[in-house]
N, C-alpha and C positions, 0 to 999 in steps of 0.2 A: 524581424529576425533577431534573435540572441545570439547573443557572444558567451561559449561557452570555454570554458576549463577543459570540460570531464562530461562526457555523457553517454551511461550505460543503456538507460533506459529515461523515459519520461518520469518516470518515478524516482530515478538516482541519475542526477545529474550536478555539475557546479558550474554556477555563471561564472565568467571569467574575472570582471574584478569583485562581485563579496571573495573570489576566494584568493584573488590578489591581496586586498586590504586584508584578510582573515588573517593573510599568513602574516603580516607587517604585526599584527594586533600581539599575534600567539605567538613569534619571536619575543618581544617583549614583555609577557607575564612570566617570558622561560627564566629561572633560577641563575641560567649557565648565562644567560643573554646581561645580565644585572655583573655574576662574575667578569666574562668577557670585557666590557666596559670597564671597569676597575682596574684589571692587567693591562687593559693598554694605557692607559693614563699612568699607571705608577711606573709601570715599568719599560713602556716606549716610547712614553709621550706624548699619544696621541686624546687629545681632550675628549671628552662625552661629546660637545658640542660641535667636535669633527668627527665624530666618530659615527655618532646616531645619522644623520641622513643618509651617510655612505649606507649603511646598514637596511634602512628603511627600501633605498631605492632599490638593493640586490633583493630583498624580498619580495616587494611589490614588482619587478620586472623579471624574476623568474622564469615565469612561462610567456613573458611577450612572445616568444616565437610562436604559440597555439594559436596566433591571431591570424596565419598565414591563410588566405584565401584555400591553398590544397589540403590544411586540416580542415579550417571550419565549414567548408563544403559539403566534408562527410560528416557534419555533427549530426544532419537530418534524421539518420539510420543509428548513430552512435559514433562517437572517438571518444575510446577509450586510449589511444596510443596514439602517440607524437615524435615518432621516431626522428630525432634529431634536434628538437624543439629548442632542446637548452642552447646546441653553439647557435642557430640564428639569434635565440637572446642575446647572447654573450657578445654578438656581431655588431648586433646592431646597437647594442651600448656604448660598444667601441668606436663606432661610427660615431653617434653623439657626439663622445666624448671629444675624439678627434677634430670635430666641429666646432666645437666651442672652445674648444684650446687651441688649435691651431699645430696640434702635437702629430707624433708619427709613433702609429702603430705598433713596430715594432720595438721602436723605445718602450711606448707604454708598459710594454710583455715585459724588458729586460730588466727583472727585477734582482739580476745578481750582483751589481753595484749601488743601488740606492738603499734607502731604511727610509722608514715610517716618516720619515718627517718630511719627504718628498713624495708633494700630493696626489703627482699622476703615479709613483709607485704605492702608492696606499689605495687609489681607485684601482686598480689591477689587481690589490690582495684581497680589498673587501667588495669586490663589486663583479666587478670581470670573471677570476679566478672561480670564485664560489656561484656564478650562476653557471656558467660553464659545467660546472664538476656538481650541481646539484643533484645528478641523477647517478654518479661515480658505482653505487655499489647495486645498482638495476641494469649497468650494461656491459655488456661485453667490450665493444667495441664503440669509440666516439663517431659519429656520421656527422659529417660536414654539410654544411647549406652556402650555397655561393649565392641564392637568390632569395629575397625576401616580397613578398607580395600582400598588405595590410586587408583583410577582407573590409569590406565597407561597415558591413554592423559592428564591427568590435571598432571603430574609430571612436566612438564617442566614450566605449570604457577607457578606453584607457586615457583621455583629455581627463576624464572626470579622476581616475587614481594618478594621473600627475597633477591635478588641482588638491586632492586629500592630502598629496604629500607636503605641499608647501617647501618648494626646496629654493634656497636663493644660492647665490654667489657663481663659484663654477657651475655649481649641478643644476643650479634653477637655468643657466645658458645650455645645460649640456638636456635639460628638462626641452627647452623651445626647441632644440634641433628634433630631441626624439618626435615633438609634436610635428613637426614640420614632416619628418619621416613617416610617421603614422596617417598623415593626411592625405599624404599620396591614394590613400586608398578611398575616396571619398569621389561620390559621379563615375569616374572613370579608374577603376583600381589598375596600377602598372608597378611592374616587380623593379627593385631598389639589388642593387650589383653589392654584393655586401664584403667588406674587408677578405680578400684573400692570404685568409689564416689558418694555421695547423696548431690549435694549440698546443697539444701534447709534443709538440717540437721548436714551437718556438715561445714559450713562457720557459724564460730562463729564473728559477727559484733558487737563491743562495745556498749556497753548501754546507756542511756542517758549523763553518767557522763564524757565517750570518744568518742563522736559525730565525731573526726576529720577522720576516714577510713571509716566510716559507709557516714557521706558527700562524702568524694572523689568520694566511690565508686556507688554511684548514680548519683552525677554529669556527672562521666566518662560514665556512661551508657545512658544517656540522650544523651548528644556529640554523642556514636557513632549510638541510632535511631536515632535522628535529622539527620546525616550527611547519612545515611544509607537508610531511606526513602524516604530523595530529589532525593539522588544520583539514586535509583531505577526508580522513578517519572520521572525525566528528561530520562533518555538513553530508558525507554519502549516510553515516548514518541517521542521520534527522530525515532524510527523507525516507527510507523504508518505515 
């Protein structure tokens, strides 16, 4: 069985990770993506060489929630929609993250005291924040997922786009948890109790007076629809 993204029909459809790596690819030819890199380094500090993995990894884990056993169940017939897809991403990054750090949750969110130069509030602006809100101007209303459930076929995409990633330090530790999370679905799939979070109430973003995470983290979310939208655009077209 296939692990899909997107499937209208047998003739338009997207495997799960080409269109994970695609979008990692097509962030980075983007103009704004070369810009972006640039302003945080001059002007917040944050180096290319911390800056790019964050970046990579909010890309390529975008739709981790479409791996959920009750979407790709319905891919047989077609899923086109993933109604809520993003917070289970968003959830279960957090989980990682919180894994390999050893951090809390809600700290991570409270980004109205820290700046850029505090790592868990920089994974929050560029990583959390923007997979979360990568569907911002498609929905009405955010839908919450307290439960996560790995279908068994997509275990292996995603081992293999956290292998393309190459990610070390925190994120390669915060890389093993997601795997260790994604495996649960492997023989016997059982559903994972996912961070009980609201983000639209509790991602605290600085006020007028500390603009620099509350930027990032729109920025970064712009990057990954920009890179997320082409990248969908082009692969449904190549197959009609």
């Amino acid at each position: 069985m296939s692990c899909y993204a997107y499937r209208e029909s047998p003739d338009v459809e997207e495997d799960f990770a080409k269109h994970s790596l695609d979008v990692v690819e097509t962030m980075k030819r983007l103009d704004e993506y070369e810009a972006f890199l640039k302003v945080l380094e001059k002007r917040y500090g944050v180096s290319r060489p911390e800056a790019e993995p964050l970046l990579r990894l909010a890309a390529a884990m975008h739709d981790l929630g479409k791996i959920d056993e009750e979407y790709q169940s319905a891919c047989a017939d077609g899923c086109t929609s993933f109604p809520g897809h993003y917070d289970a991403s968003a959830k279960v990054l957090v989980l990682a993250y919180m894994r390999a750090t050893n951090s809390d949750s809600l700290a991570l969110l409270d980004l109205s005291r820290e700046g850029p130069e505090n790592y868990d509030a920089l994974f929050a602006a560029l990583v959390v924040i923007p997979v979360e809100l990568h569907h911002y101007a498609q929905i009405e209303q955010l839908k919450t997922r307290i439960k996560f459930k790995p279908a068994a076929q997509c275990v292996n995409a995603v081992l293999y786009i956290l292998k393309e990633l190459e990610l070390d330090g925190i994120l390669g530790k915060a890389a093993k948890e997601l795997e260790r999370v994604v495996n649960s679905g492997i023989d016997r799939p059982r559903e994972i109790d996912l961070p009980h979070l609201d983000f639209l109430k509790e991602i605290k973003i600085p006020n007028a007076t500390r603009p620099d995470l509350a930027f990032i983290a729109e920025a970064a979310t712009g990057l990954i629809n920009m890179a997320d939208g082409r990248t969908a655009k082009w692969n449904r077209q190549r197959c009609q």
